[in-house]
VOVEXGU-806767 format. One record per atom (N, C-alpha, C, O): residue in three letters; x, y, z. Coordinates in pm, whole numbers, padded with zeros to 5 digits, always signed. Example, Ala and Ser with C-alpha at 12.3 -4.5 7.8 and 13.67 -1.06 7.14 Angstrom:
<recs>
ala+01319-00569+00780ala+01230-00450+00780ala+01320-00330+00780ala+01424-00332+00846ser+01285-00225+00708ser+01367-00106+00714ser+01290+00003+00787ser+01341+00114+00804
</recs>
This chain:
<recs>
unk+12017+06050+10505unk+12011+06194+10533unk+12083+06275+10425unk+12067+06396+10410unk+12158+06204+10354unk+12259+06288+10254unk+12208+06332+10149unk+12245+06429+10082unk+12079+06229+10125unk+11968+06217+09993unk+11915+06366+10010unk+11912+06440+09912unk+11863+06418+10163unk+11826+06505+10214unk+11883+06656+10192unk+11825+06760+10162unk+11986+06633+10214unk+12100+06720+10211unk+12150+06769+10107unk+12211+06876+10106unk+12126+06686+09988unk+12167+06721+09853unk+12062+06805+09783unk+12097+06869+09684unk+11949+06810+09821unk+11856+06937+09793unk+11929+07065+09802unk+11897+07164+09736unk+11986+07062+09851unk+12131+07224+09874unk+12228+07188+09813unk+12318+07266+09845unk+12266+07114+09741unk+12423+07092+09740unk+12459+07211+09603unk+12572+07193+09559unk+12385+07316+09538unk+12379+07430+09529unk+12349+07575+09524unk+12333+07655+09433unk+12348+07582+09679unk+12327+07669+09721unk+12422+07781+09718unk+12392+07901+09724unk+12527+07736+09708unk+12665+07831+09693unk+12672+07877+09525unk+12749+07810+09456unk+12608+07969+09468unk+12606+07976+09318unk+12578+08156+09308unk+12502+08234+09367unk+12663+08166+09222unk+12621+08307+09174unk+12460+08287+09106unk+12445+08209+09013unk+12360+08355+09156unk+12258+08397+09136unk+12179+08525+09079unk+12164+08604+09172unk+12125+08571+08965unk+12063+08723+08947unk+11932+08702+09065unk+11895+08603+09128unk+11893+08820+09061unk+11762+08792+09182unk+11655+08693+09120unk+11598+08617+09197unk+11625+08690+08986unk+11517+08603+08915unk+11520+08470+08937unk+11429+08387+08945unk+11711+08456+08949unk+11725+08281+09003unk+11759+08302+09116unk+11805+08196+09156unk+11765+08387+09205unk+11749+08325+09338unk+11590+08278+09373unk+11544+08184+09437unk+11527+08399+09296unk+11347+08399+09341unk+11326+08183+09281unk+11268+08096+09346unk+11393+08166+09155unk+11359+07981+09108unk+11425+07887+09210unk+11387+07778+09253unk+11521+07950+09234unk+11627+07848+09340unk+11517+07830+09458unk+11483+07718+09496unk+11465+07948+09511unk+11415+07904+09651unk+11277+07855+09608unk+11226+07777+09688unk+11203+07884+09498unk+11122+07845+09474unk+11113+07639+09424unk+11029+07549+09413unk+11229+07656+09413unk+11285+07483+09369unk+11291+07400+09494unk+11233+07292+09506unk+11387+07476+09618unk+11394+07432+09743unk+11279+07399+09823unk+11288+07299+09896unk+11134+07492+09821unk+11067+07470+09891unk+10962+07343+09787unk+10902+07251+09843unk+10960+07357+09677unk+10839+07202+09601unk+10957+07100+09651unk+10905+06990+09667unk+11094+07098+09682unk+11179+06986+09696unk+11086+06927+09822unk+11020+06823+09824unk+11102+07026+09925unk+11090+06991+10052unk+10934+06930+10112unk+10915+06861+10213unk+10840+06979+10019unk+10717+06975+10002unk+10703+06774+09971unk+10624+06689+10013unk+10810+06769+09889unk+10841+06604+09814unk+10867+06500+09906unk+10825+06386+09924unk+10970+06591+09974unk+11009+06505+10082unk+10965+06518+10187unk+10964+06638+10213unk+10903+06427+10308unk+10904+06458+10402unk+10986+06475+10503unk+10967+06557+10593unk+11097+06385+10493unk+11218+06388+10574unk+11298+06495+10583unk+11353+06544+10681unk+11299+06535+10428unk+11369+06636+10423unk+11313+06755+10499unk+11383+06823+10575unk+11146+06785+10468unk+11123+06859+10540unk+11125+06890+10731unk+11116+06999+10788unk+11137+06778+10781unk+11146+06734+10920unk+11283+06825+10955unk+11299+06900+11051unk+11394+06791+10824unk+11512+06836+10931unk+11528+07015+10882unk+11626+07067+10934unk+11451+07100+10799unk+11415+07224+10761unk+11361+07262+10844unk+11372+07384+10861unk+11292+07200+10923unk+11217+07254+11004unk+11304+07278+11154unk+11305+07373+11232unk+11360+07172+11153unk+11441+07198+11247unk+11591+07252+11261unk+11659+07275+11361unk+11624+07267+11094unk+11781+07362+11100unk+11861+07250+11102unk+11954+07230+11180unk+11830+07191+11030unk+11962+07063+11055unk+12024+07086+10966unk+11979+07119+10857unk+12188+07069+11009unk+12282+07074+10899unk+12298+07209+10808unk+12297+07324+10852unk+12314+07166+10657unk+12254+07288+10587unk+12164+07336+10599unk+12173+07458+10608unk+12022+07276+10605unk+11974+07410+10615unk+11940+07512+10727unk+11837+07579+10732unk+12056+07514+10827unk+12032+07561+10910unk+12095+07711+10807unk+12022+07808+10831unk+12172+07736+10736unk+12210+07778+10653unk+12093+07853+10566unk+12079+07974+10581unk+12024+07796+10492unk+11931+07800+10387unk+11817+07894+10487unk+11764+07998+10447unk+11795+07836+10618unk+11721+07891+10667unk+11734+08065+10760unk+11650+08153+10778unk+11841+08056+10790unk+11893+08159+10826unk+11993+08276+10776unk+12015+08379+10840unk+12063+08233+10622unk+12128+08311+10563unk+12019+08312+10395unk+11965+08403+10332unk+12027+08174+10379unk+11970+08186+10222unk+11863+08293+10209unk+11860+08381+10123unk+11763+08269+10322unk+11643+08318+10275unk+11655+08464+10317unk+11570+08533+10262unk+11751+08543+10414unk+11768+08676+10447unk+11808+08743+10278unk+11768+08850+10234unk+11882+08658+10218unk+12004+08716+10133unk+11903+08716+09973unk+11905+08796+09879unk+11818+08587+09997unk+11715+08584+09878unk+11614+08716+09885unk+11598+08782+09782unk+11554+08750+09998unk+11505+08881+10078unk+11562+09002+09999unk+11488+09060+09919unk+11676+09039+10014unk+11754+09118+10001unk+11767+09137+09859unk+11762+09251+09811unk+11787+09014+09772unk+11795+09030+09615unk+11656+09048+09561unk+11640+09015+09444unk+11553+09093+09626unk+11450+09106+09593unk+11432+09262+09602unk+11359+09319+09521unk+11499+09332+09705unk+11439+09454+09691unk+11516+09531+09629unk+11619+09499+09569unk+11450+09687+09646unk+11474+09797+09572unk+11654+09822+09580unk+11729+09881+09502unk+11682+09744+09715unk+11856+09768+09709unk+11942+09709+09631unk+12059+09743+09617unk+11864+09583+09554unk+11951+09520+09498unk+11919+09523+09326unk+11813+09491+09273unk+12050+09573+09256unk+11997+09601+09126unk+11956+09463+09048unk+12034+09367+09046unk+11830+09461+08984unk+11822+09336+08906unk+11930+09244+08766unk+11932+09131+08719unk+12010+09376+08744unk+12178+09298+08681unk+12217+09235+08794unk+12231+09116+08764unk+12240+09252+08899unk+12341+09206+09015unk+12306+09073+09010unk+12221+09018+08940unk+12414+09009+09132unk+12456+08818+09085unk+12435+08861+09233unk+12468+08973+09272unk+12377+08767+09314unk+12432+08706+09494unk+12429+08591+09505unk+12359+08511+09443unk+12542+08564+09622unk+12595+08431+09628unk+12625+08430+09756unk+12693+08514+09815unk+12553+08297+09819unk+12616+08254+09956unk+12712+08209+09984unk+12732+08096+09937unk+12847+08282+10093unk+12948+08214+10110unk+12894+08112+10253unk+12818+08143+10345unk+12964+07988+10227unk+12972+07912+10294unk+13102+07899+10381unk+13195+07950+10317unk+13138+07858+10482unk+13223+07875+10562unk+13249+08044+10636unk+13180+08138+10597unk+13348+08061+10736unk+13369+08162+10793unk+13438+08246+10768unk+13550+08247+10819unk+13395+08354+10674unk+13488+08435+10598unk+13435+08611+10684unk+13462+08726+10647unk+13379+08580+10767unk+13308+08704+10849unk+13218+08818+10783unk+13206+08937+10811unk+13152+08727+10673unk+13025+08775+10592unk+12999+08662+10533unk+13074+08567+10509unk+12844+08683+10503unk+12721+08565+10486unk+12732+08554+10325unk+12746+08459+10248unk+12716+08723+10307unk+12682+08672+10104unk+12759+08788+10041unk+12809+08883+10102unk+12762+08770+09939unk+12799+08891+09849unk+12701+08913+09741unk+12625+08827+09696unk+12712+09084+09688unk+12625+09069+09611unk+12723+09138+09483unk+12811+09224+09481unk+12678+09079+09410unk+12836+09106+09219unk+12747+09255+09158unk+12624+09257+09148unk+12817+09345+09131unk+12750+09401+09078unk+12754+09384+08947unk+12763+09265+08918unk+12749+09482+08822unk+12762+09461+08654unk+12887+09518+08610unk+12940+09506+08499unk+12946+09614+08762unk+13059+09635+08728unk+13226+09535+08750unk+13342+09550+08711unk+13161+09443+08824unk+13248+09330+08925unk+13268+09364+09050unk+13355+09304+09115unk+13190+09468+09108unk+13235+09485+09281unk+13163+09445+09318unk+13051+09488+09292unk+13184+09323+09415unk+13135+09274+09508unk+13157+09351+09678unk+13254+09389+09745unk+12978+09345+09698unk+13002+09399+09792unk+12937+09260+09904unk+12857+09175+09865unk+12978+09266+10005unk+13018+09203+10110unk+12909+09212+10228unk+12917+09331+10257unk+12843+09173+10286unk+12698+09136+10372unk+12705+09064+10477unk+12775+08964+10464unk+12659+09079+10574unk+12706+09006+10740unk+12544+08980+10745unk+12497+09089+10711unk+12433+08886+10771unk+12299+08888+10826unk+12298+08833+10971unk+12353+08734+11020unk+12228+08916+11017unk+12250+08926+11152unk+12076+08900+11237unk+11981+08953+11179unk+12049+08823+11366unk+11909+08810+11401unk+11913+08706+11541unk+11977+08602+11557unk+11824+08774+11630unk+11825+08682+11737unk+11704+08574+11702unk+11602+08592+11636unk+11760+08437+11779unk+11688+08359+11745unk+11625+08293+11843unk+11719+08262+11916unk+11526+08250+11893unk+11444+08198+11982unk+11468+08073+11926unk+11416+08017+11829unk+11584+08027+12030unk+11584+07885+11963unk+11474+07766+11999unk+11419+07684+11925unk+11460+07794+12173unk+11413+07668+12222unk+11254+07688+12195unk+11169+07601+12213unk+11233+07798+12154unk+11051+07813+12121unk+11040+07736+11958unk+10961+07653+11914unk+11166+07810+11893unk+11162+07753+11709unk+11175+07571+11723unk+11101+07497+11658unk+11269+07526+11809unk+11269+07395+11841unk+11100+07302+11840unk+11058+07213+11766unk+11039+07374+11955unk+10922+07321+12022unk+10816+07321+11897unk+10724+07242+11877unk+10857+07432+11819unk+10743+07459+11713unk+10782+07335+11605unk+10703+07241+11605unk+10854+07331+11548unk+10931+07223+11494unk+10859+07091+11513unk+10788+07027+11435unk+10903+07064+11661unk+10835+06938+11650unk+10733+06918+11635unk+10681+06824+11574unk+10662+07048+11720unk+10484+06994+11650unk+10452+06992+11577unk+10353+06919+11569unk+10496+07067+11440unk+10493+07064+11358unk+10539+06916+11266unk+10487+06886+11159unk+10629+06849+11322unk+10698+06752+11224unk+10632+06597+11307unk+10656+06481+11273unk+10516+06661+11459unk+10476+06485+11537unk+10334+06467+11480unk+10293+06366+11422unk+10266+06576+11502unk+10089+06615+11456unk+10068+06752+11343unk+09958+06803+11322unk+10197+06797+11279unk+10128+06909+11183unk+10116+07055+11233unk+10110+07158+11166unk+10112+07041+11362unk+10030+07189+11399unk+10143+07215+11524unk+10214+07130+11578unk+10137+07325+11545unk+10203+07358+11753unk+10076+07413+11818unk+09963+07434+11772unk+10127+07427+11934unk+10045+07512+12023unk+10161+07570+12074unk+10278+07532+12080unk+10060+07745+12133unk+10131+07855+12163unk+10104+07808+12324unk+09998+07764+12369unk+10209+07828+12387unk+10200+07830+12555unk+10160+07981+12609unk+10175+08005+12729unk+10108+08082+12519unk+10107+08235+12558unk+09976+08263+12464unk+09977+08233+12345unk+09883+08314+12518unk+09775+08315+12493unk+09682+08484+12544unk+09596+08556+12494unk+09764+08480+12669unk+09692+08649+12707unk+09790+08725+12643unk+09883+08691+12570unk+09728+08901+12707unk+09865+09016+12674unk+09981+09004+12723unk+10091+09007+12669unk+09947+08988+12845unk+10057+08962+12942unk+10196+08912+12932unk+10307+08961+12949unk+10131+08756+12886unk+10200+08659+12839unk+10294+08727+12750unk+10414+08750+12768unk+10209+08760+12639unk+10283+08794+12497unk+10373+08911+12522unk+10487+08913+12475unk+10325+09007+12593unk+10426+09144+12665unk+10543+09095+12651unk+10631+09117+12567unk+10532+08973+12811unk+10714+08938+12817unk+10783+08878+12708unk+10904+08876+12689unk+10698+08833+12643unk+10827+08754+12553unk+10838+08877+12442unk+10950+08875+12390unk+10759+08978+12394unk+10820+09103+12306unk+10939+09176+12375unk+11046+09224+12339unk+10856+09157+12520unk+10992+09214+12604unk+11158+09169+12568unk+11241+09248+12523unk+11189+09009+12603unk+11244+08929+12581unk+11288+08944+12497unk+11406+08978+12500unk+11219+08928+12365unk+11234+08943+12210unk+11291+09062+12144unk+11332+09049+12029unk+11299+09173+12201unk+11322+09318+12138unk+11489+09302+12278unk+11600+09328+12232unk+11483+09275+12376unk+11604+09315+12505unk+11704+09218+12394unk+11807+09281+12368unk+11699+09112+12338unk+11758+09016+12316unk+11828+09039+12163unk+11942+09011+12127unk+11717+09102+12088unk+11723+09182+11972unk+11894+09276+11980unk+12002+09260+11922unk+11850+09361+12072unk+11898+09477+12099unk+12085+09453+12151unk+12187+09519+12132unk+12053+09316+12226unk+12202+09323+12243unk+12301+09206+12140unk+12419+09180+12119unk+12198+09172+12107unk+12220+09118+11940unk+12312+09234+11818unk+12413+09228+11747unk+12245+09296+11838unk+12274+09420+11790unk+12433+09515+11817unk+12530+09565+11760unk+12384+09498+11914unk+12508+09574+12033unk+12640+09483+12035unk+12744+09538+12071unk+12643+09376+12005unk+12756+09250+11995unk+12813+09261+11888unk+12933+09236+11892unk+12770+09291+11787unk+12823+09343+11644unk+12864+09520+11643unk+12935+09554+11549unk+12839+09585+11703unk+12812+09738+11711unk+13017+09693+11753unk+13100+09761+11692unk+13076+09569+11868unk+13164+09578+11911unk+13295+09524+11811unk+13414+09529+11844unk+13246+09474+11688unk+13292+09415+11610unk+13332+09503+11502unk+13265+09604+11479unk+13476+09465+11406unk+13475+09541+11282unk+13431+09512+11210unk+13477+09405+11169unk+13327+09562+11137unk+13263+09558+10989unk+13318+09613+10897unk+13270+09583+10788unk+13409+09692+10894unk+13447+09813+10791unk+13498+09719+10647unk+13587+09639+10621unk+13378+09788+10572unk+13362+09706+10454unk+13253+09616+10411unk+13256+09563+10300unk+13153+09596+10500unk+13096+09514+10514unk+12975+09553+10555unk+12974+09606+10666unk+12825+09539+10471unk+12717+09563+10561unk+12663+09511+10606unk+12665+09394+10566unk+12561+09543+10734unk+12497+09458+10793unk+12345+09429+10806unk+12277+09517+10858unk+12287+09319+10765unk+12204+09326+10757unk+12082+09225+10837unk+12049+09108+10816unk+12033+09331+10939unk+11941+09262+11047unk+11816+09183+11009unk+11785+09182+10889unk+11747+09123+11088unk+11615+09081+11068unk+11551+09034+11180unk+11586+08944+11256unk+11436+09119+11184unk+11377+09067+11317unk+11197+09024+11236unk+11137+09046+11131unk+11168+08938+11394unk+11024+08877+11328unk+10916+09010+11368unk+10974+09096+11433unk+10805+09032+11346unk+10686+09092+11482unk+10567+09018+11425unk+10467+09088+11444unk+10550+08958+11392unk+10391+08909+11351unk+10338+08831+11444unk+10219+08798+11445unk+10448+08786+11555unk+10417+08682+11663unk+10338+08787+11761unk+10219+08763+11786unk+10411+08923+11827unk+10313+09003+11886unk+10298+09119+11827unk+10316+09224+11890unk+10259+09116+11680unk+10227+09267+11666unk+10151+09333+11737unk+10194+09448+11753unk+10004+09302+11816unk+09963+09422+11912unk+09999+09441+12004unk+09940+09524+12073unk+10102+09383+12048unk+10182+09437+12153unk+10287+09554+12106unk+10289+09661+12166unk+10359+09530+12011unk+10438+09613+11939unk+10362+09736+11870unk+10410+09842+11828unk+10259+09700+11871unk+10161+09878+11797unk+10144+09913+11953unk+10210+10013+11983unk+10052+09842+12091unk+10022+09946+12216unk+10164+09996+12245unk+10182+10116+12267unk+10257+09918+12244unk+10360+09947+12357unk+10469+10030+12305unk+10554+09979+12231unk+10475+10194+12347unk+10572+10228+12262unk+10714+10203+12277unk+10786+10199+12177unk+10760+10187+12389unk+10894+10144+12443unk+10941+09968+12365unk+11058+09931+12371unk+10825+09873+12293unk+10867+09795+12234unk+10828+09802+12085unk+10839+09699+12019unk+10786+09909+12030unk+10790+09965+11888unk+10924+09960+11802unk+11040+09994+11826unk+10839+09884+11653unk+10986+09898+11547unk+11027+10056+11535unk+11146+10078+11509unk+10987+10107+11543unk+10998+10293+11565unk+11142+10295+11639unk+11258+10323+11610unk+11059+10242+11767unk+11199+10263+11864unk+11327+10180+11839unk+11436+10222+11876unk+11308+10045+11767unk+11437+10013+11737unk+11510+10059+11666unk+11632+10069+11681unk+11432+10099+11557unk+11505+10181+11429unk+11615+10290+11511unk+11737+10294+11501unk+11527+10372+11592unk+11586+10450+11660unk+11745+10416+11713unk+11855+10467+11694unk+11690+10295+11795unk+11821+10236+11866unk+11888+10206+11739unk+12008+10221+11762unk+11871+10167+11602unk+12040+10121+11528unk+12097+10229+11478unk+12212+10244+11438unk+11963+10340+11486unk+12054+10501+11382unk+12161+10534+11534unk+12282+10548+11514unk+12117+10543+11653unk+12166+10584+11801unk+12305+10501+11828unk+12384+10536+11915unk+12331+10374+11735unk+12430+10278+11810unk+12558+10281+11679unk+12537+10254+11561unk+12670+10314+11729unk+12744+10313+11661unk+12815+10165+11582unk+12837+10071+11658unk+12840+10152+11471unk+12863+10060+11371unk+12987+10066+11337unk+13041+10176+11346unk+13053+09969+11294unk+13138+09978+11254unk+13151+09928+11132unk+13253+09863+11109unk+13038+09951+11009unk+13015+09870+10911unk+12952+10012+10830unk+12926+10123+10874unk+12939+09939+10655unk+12938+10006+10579unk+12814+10074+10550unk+12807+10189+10507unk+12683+09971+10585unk+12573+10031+10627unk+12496+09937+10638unk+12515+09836+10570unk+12402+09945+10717unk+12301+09900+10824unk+12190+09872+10754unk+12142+09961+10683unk+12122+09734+10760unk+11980+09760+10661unk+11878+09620+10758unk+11930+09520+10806unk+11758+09646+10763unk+11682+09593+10858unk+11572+09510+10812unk+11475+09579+10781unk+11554+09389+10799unk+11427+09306+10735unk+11337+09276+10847unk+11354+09216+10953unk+11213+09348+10780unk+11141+09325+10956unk+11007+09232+10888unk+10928+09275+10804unk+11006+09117+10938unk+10872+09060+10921unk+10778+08966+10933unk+10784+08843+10941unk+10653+09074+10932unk+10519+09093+10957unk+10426+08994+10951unk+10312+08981+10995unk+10513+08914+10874unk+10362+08787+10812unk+10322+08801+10695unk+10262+08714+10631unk+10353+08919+10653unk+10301+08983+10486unk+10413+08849+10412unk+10507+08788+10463unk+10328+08837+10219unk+10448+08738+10159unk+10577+08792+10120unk+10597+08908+10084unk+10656+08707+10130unk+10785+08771+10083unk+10821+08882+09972unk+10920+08954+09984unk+10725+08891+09853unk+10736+09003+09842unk+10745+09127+09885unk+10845+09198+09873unk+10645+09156+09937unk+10593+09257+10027unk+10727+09314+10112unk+10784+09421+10088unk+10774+09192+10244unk+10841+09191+10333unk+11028+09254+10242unk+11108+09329+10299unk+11043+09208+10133unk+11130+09267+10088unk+11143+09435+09993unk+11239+09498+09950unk+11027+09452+09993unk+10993+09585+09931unk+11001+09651+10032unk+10994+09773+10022unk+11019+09594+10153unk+11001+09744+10286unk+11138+09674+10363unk+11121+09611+10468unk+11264+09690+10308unk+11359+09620+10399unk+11411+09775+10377unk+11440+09833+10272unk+11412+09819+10506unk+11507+09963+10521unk+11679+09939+10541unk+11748+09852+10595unk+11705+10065+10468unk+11851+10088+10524unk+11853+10175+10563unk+11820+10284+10517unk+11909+10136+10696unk+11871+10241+10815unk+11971+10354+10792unk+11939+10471+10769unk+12121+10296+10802unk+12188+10417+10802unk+12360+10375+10720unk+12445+10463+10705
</recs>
């Protein structure tokens, strides 16, 4: 497993955005190589539970319009009560919390099907179905949200990410579960951080998805 594991063993590196864009681009032909390796990516094992949930927010982030292309980012590892920093050209590092609810036991299930036969199946198939779990998905979001709102950030921004490509037409009929309305809810919820910025995405490629990462406030 360590063989596995050493596919990351630098991940912790000052990066410009051009080598973060090779780094992750290195990580995923690694994983492609391996299969094992890919088995436990899929499932968040270890590091890359890391890689999967901070690297790729923070690689996101050095991609867009917020992050100047001089700038260096780097994942801290361990608990320093922020995820990454980003260096500027002047030497200030500024300081980043990524933040996101996670559907674990659905990401689990997908996982394996993915790693027994290749493929999953969705257990939600009507509107209905899909309703509650946006329901679920945005209530869960929200106090995700609200758990940090109780926390000090000062100094520190925060930066969310939620999925919708799983029910986007639920999220276009329904206006009470609209990204509209969340936006709403993080300008409405008080912070205690330096500022607020939101990766929402769609299914579009990562480009895309990082050209539209708002900062909310």
């Amino acid at each position: 497993m360590q063989q596995q594991f050493d596919i990351l063993k630098e991940l912790s590196l000052y990066r410009a955005p051009h080598e973060m864009h090779l780094y992750f681009n290195y990580v995923i032909e690694s994983l492609k190589k391996d299969r094992e390796a890919l088995k436990l990516a899929r499932f968040g094992t270890g590091i890359f539970k890391k890689f999967n949930e901070e690297f790729v927010p923070a690689y996101l982030f050095s991609l867009s319009p917020h992050c100047h292309p001089a700038s260096k980012v780097k994942l801290i590892l361990g608990k320093q009560g922020y995820d990454f920093v980003v260096k500027h050209s002047s030497g200030y590092e500024e300081k980043f919390e990524i933040s996101a609810f996670q559907e674990g036991q659905r990401n689990m299930e997908i996982a394996k099907g993915l790693n027994e036969v290749g493929y999953s199946h969705s257990r939600l198939t009507d509107y209905s179905g899909l309703k509650r779990r946006a329901e679920h998905y945005m209530y869960e979001t929200k106090q995700n949200m609200l758990n940090k709102a109780k926390k000090d950030y000062r100094g520190v921004s925060l930066l969310f990410s939620i999925s919708t490509f799983q029910f986007f037409d639920v999220l276009e009929k329904e206006a009470e579960l609209s990204v509209e309305r969340l936006i709403h809810f993080i300008e409405s919820t008080p912070f205690q951080a330096k500022a607020v910025y939101l990766i929402i995405d769609n299914g579009h490629d990562m480009t895309e998805t990082a050209s539209k990462i708002l900062k909310v406030k």
